[in-house]
Structure formats: C-alpha cells, structure tokens
GUTI-786276 format. One record per atom (N, C-alpha, C, CB): y, x, z; residue in one letter; atom name. Coordinates in Angstrom, 2 decimals, padded with zeros to 5 digits. Atoms other than C-alpha are relative to their C-alpha. Glycine has a CB too. Layout:
BEGIN
+---------+---------+---------+---------+-------+
:   north :    east :      up : residuo : atomo :
+---------+---------+---------+---------+-------+
:       Y :       X :       Z :       A :    CA :
...
+---------+---------+---------+---------+-------+
END
This chain:
BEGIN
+---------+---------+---------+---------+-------+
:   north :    east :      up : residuo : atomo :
+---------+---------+---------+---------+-------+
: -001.38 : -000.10 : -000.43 :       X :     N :
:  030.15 :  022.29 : -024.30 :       X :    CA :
:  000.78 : -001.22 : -000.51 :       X :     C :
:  000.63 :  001.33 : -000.52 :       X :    CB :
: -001.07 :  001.28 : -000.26 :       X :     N :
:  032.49 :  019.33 : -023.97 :       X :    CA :
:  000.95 :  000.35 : -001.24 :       X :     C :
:  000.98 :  000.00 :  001.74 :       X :    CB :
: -000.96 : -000.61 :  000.84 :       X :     N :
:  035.19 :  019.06 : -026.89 :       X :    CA :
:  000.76 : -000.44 :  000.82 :       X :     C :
:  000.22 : -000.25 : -001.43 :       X :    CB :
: -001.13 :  000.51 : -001.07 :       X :     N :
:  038.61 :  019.05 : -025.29 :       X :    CA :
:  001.00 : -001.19 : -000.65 :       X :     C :
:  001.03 :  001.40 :  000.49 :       X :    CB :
: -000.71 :  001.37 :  000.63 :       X :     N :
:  040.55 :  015.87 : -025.82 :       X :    CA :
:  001.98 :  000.15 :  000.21 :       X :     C :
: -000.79 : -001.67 :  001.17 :       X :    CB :
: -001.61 :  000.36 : -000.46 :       X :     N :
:  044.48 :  015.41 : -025.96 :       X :    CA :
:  000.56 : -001.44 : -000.58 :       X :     C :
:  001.13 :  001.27 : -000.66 :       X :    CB :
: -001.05 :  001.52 :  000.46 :       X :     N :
:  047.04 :  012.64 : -026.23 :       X :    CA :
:  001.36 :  000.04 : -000.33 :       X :     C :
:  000.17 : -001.04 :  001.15 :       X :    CB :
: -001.48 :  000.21 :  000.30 :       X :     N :
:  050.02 :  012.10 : -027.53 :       X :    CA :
:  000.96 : -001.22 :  000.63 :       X :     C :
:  000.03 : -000.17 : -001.43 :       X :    CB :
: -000.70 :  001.33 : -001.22 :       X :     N :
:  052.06 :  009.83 : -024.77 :       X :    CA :
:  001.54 : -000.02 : -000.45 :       X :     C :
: -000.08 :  000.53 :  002.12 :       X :    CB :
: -000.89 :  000.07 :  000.25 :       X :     N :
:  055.09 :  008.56 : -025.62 :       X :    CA :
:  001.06 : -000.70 :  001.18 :       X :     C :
: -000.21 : -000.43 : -001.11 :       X :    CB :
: -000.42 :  000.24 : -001.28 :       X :     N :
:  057.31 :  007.84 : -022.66 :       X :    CA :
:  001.57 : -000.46 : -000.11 :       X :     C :
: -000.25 :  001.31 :  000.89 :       X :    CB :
: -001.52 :  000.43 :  000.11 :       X :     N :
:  060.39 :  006.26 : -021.92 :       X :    CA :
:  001.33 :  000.36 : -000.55 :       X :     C :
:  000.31 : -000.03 :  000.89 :       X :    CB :
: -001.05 : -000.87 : -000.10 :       X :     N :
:  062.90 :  008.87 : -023.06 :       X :    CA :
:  000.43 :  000.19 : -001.66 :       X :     C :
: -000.49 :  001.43 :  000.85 :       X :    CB :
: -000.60 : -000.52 :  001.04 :       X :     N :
:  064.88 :  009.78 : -026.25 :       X :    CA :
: -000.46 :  001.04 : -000.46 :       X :     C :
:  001.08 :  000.17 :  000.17 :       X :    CB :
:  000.92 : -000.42 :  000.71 :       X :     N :
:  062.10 :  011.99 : -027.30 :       X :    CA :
: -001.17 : -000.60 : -000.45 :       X :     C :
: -000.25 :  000.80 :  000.43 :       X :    CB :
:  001.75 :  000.49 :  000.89 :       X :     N :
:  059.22 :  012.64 : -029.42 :       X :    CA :
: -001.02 :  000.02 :  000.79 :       X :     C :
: -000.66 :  001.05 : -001.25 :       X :    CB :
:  001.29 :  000.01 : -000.41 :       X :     N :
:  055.69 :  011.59 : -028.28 :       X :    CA :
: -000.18 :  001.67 :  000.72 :       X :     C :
: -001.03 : -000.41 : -001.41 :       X :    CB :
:  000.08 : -001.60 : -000.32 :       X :     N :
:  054.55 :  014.81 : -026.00 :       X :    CA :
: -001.13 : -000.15 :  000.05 :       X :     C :
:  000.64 :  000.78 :  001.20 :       X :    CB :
:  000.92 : -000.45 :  000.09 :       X :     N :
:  051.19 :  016.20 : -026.13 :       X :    CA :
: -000.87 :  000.18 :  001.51 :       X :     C :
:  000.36 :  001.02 : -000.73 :       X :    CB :
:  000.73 : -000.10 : -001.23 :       X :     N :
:  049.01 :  015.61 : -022.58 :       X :    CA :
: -001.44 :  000.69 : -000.56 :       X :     C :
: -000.16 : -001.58 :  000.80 :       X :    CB :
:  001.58 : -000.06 : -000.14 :       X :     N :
:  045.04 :  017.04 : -021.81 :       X :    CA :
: -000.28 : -001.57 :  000.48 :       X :     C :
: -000.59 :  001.30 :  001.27 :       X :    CB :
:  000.31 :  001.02 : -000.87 :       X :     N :
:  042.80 :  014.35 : -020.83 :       X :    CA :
: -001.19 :  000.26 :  000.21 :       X :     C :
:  000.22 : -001.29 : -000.37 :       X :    CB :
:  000.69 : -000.44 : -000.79 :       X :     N :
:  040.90 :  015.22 : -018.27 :       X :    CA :
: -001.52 : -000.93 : -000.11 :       X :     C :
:  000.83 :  000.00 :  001.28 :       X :    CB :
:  000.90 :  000.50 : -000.18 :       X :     N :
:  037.32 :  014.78 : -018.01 :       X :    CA :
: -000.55 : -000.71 :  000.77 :       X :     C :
: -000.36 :  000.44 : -000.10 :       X :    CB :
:  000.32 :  001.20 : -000.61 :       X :     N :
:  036.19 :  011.57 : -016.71 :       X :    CA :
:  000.83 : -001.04 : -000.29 :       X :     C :
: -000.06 :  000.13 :  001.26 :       X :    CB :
: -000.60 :  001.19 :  000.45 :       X :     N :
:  039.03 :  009.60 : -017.83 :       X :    CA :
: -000.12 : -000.46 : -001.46 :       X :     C :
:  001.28 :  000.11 :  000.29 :       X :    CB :
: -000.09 :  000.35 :  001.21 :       X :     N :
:  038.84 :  007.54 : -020.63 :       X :    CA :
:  001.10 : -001.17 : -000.38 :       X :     C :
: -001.29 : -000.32 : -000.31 :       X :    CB :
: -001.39 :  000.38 :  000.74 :       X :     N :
:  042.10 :  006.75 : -022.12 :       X :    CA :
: -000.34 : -001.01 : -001.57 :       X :     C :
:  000.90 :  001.75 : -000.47 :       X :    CB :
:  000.49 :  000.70 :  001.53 :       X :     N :
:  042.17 :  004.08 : -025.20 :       X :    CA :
:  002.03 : -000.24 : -000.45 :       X :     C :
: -001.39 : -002.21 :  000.26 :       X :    CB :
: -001.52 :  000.36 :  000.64 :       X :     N :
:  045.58 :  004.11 : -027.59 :       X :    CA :
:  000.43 : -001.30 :  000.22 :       X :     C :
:  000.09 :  000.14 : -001.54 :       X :    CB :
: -000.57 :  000.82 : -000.60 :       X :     N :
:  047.84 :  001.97 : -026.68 :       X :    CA :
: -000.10 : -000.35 :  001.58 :       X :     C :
: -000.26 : -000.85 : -000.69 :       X :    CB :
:  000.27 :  000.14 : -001.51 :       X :     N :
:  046.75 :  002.11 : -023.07 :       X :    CA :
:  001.70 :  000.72 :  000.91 :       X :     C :
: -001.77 :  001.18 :  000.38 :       X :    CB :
: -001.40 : -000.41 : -001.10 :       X :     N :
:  049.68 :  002.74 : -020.11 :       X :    CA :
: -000.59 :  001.10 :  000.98 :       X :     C :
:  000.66 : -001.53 :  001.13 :       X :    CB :
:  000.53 : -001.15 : -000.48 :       X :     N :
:  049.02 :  006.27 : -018.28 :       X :    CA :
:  001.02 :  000.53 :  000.93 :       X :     C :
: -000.37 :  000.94 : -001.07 :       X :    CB :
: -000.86 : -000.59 : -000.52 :       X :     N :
:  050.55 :  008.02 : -015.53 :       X :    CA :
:  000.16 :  001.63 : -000.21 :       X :     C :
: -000.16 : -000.38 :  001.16 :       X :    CB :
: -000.51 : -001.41 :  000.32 :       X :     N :
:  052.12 :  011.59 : -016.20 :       X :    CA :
:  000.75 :  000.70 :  000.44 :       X :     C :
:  000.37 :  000.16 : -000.83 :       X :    CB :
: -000.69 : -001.35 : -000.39 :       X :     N :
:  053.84 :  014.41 : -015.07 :       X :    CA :
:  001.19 :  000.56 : -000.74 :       X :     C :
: -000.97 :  001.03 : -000.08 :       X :    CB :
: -000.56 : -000.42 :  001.15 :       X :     N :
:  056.90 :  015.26 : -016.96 :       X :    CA :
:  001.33 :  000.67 :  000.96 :       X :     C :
:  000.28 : -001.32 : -001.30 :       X :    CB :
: -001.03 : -000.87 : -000.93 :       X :     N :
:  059.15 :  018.06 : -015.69 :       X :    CA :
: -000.70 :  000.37 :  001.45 :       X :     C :
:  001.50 : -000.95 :  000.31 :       X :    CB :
:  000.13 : -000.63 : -001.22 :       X :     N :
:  058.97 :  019.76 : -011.94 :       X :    CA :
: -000.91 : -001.12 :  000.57 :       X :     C :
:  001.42 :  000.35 :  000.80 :       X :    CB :
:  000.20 :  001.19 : -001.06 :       X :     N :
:  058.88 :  016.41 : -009.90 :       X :    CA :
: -000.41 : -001.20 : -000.89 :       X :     C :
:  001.46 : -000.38 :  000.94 :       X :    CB :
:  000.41 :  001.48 :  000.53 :       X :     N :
:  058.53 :  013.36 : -012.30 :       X :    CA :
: -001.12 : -000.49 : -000.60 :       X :     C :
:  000.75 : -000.37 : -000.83 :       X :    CB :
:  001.25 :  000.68 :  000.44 :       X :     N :
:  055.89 :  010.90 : -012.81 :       X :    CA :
:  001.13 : -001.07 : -001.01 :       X :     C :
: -001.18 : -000.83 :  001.52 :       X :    CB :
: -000.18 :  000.78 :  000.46 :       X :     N :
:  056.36 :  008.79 : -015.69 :       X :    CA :
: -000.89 : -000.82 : -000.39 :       X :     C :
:  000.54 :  000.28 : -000.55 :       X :    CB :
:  000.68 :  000.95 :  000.43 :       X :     N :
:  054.68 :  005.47 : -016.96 :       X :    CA :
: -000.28 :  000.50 : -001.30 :       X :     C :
:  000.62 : -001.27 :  000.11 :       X :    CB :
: -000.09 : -000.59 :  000.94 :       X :     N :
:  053.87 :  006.81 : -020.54 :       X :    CA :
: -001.17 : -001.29 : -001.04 :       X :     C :
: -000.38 :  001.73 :  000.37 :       X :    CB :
:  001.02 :  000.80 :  001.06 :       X :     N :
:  052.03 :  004.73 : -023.47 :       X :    CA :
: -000.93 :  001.40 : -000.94 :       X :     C :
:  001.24 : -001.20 : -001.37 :       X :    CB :
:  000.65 : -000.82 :  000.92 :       X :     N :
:  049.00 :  006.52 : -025.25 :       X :    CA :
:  000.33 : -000.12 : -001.31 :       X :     C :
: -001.23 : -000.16 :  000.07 :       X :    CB :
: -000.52 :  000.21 :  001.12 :       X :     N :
:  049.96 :  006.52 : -028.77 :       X :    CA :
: -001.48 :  000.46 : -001.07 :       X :     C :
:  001.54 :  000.92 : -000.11 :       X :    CB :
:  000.79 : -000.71 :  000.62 :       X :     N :
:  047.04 :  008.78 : -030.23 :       X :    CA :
: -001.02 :  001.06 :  000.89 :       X :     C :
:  000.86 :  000.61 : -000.89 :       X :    CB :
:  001.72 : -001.05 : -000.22 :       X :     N :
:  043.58 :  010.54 : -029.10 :       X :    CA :
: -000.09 :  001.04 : -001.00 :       X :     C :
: -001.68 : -000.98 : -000.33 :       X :    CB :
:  000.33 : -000.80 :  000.53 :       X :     N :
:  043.05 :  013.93 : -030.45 :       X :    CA :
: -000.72 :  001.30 :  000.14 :       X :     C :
:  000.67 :  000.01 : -000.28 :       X :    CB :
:  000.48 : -001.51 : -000.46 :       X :     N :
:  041.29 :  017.50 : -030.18 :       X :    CA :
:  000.70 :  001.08 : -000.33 :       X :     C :
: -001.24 :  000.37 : -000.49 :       X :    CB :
: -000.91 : -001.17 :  000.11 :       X :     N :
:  043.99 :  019.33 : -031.31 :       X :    CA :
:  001.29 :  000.37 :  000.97 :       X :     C :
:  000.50 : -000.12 : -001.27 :       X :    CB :
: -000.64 : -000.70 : -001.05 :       X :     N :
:  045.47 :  021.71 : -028.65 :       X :    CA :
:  001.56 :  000.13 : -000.46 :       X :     C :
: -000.76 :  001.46 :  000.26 :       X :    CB :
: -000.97 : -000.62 :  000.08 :       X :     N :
:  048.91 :  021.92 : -028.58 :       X :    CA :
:  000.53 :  001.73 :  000.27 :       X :     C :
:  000.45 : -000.76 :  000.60 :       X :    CB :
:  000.26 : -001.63 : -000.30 :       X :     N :
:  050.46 :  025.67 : -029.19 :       X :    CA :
:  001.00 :  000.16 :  001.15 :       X :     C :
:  000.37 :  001.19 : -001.44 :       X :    CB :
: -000.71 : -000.96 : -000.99 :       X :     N :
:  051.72 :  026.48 : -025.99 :       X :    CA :
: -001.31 : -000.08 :  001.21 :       X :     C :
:  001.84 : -000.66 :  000.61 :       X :    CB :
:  000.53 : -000.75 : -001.00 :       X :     N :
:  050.51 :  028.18 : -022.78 :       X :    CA :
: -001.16 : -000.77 :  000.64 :       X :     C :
:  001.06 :  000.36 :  000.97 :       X :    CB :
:  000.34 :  001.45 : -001.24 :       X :     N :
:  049.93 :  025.14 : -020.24 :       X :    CA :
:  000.42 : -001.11 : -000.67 :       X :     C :
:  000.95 : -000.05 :  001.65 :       X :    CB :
: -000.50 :  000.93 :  000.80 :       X :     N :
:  049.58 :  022.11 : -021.28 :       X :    CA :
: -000.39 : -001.51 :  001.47 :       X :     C :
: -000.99 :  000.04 : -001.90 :       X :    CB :
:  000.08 :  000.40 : -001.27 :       X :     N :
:  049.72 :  019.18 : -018.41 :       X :    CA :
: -000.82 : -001.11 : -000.74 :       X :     C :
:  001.40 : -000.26 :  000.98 :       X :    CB :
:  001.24 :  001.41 :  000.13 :       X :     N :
:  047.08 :  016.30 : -018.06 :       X :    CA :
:  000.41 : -000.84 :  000.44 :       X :     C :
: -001.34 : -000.06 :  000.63 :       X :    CB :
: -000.05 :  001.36 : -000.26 :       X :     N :
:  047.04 :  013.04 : -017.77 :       X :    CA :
: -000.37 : -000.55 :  001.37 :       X :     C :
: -000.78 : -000.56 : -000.90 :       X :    CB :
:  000.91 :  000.70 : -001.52 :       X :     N :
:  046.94 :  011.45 : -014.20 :       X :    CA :
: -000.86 : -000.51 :  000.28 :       X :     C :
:  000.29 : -000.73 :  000.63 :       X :    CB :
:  000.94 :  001.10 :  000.00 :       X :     N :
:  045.33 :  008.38 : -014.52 :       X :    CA :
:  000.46 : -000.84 : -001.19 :       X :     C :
: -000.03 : -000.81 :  001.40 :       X :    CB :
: -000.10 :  001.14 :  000.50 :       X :     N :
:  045.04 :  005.45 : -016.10 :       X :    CA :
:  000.74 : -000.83 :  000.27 :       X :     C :
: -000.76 : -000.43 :  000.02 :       X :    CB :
: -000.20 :  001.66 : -000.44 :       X :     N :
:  046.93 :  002.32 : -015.49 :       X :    CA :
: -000.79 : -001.25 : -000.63 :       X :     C :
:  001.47 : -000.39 : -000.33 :       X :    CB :
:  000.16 :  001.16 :  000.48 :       X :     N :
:  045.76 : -001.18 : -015.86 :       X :    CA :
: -001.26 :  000.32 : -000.83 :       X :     C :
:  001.25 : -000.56 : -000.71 :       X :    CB :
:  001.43 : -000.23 :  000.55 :       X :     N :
:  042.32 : -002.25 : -017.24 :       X :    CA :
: -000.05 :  000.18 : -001.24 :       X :     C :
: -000.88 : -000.98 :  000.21 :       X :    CB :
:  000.48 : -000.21 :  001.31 :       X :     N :
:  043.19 : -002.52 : -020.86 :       X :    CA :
:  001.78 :  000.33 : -000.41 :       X :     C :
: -001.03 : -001.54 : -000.82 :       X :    CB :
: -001.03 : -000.80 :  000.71 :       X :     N :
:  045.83 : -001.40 : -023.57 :       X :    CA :
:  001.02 : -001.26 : -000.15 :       X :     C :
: -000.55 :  000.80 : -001.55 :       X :    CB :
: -001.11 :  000.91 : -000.17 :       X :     N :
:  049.23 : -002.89 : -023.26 :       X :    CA :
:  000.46 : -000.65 : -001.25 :       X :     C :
:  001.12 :  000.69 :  000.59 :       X :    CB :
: -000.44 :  000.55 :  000.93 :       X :     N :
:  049.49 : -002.65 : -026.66 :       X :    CA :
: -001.37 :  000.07 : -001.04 :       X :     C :
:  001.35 :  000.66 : -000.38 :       X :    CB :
:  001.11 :  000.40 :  000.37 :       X :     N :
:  047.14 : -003.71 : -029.49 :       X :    CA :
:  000.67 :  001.23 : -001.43 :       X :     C :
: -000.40 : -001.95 : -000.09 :       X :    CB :
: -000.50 : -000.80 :  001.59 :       X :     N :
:  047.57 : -001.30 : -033.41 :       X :    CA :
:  001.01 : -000.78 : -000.51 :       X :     C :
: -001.22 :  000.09 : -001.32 :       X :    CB :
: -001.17 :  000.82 :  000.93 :       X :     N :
:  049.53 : -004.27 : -035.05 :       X :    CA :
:  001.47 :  000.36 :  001.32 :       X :     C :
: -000.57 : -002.36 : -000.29 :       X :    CB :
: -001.11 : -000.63 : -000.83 :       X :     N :
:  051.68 : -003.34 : -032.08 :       X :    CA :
:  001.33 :  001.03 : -000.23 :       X :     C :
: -000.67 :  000.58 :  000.77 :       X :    CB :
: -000.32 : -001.23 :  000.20 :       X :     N :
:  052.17 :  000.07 : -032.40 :       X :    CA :
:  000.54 :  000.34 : -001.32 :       X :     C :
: -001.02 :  000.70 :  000.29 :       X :    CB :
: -000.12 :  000.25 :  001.15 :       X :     N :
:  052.63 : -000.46 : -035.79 :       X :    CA :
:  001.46 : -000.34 : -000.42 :       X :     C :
: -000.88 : -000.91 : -000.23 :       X :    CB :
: -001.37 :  000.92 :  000.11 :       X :     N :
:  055.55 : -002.70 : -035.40 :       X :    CA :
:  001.52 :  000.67 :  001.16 :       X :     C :
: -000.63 : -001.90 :  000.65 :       X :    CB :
: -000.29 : -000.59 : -000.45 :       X :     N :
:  057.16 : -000.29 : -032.83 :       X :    CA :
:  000.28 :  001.20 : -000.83 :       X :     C :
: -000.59 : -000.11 :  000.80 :       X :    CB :
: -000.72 : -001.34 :  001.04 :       X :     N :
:  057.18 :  002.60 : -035.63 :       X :    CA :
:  000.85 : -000.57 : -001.02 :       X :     C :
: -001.19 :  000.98 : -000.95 :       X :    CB :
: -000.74 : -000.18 :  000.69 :       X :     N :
:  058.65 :  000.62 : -037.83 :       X :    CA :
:  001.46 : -000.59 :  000.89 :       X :     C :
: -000.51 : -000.54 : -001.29 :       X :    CB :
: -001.16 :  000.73 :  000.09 :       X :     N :
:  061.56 : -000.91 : -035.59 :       X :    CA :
:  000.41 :  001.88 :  000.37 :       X :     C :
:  000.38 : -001.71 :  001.20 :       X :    CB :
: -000.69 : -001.63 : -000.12 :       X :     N :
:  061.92 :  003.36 : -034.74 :       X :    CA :
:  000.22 :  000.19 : -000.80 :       X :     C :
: -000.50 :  001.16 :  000.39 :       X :    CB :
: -000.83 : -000.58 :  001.79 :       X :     N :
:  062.30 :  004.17 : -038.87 :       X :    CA :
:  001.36 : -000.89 :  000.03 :       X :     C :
: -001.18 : -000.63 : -001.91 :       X :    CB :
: -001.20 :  000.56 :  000.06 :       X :     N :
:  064.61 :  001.25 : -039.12 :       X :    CA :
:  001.17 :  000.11 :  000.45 :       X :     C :
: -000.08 : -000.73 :  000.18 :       X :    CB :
: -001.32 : -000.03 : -000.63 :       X :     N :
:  066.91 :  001.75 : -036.32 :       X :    CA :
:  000.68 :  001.60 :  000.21 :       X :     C :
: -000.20 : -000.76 :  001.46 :       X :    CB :
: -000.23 : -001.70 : -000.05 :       X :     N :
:  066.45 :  005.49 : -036.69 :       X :    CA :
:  000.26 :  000.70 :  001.34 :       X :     C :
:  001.29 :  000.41 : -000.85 :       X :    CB :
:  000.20 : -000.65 : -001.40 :       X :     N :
:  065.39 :  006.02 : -032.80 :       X :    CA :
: -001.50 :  000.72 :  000.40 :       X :     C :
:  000.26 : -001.19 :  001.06 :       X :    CB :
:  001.55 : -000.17 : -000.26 :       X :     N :
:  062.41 :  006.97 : -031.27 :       X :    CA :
: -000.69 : -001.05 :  000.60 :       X :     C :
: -000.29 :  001.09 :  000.84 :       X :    CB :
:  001.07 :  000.98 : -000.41 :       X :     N :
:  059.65 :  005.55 : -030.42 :       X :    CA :
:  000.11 : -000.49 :  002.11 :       X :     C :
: -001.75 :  001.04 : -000.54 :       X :    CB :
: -000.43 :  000.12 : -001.15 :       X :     N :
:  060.34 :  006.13 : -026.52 :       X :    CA :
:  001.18 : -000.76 :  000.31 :       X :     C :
:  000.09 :  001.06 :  000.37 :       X :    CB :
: -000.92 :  000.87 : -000.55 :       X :     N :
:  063.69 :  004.41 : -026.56 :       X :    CA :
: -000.37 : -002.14 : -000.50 :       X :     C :
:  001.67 :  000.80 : -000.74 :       X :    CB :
:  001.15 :  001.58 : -000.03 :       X :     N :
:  061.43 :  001.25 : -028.60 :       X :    CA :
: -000.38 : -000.51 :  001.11 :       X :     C :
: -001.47 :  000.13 : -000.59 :       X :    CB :
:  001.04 :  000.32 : -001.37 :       X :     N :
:  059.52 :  001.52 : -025.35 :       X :    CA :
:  001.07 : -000.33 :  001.00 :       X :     C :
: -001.10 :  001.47 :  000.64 :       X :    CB :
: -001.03 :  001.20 : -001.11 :       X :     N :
:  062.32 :  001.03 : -023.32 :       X :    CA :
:  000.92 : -001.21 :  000.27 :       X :     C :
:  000.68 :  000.42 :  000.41 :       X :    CB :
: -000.35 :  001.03 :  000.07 :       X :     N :
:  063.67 : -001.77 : -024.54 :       X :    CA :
: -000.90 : -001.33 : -000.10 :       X :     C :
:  000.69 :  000.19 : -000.80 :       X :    CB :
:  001.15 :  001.00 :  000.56 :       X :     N :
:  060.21 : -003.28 : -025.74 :       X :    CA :
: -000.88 : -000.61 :  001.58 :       X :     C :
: -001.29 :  001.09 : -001.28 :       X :    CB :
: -000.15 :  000.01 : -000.99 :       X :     N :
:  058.90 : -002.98 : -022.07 :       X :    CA :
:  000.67 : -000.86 :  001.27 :       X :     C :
:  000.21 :  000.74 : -000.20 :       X :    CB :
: -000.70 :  000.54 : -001.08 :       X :     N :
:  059.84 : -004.23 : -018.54 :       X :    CA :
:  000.17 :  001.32 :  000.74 :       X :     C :
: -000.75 : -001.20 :  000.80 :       X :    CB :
: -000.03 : -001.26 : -001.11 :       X :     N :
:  060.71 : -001.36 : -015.93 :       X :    CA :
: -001.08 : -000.17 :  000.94 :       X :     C :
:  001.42 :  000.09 :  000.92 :       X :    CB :
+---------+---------+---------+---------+-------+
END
C-alpha cells in the first residue's frame, strides 16, 4: 500500500500555507509552482513549500492539479529568505509571494 503524500502550498493570499493531497503520479519537489483549487471556482498558482504524510484533520482534503514548469521556482536558500522577510515584516509567507513573484 502506497503512503499518502501531502503538501503544504502556500499561495498568493494573506494566509497560512494550506494543506493539499498529492495525487498519485505526480511528483511535486518543494519549492516547485503547482496548480490548485482553492474555494468553489478558483484555481490558484500556489508554491510547494513542504512534502509530507501527515493528513490534515478534516473531512476532504483537495489535491493538487498539476504541476507547473519543469523545475522549482525556488531553490531552500530561497525559501529560507522568504521566511525570514515574513518574521521581519510580520506577514505571511503568501503576501512574500506576491510581491516576490510576477502575476
């Protein structure tokens, strides 16, 4: 039996990182750019942040579309430098992304 994988995607928005599945056959690498599902109707661009096997506790939990792009947008020293300009400025990591980013 397969272990089940999740991600923690952090997406454009004035929240915290949210918790995706990732579906079998894709292979997602942190820091990679992913498409997602967030709310009724919206797809968002989302950054992987973290690979994990721990299920988030609720019901349904939504998966990961796809992939974008062949490799990770961002590298660890990256991601790195993105948490700390979020401690410093005391935002999140998603509004980092939208300034750090192009649309």
């Amino acid at each position: 039996m397969a272990t089940e994988r999740y991600a923690d995607i952090v997406l454009p928005l004035a929240q915290p990182a949210y918790t995706f599945a990732v579906a079998d056959g894709l292979e997602p690498a942190e820091g990679q750019a992913v498409a997602v599902q967030f709310g009724p109707r919206r797809i968002y661009t989302g950054i992987v942040w973290r690979l994990h096997d721990r299920r988030p506790d609720f019901k349904t939990v939504k998966t990961v579309s796809r992939v974008l792009y062949g490799t990770p947008l961002l590298d660890e020293r990256q991601r790195r430098f993105w948490e700390w300009v979020a401690d410093y400025y005391m935002c999140t990591l998603g509004e980092v992304m939208r300034v750090a980013l192009p649309s």
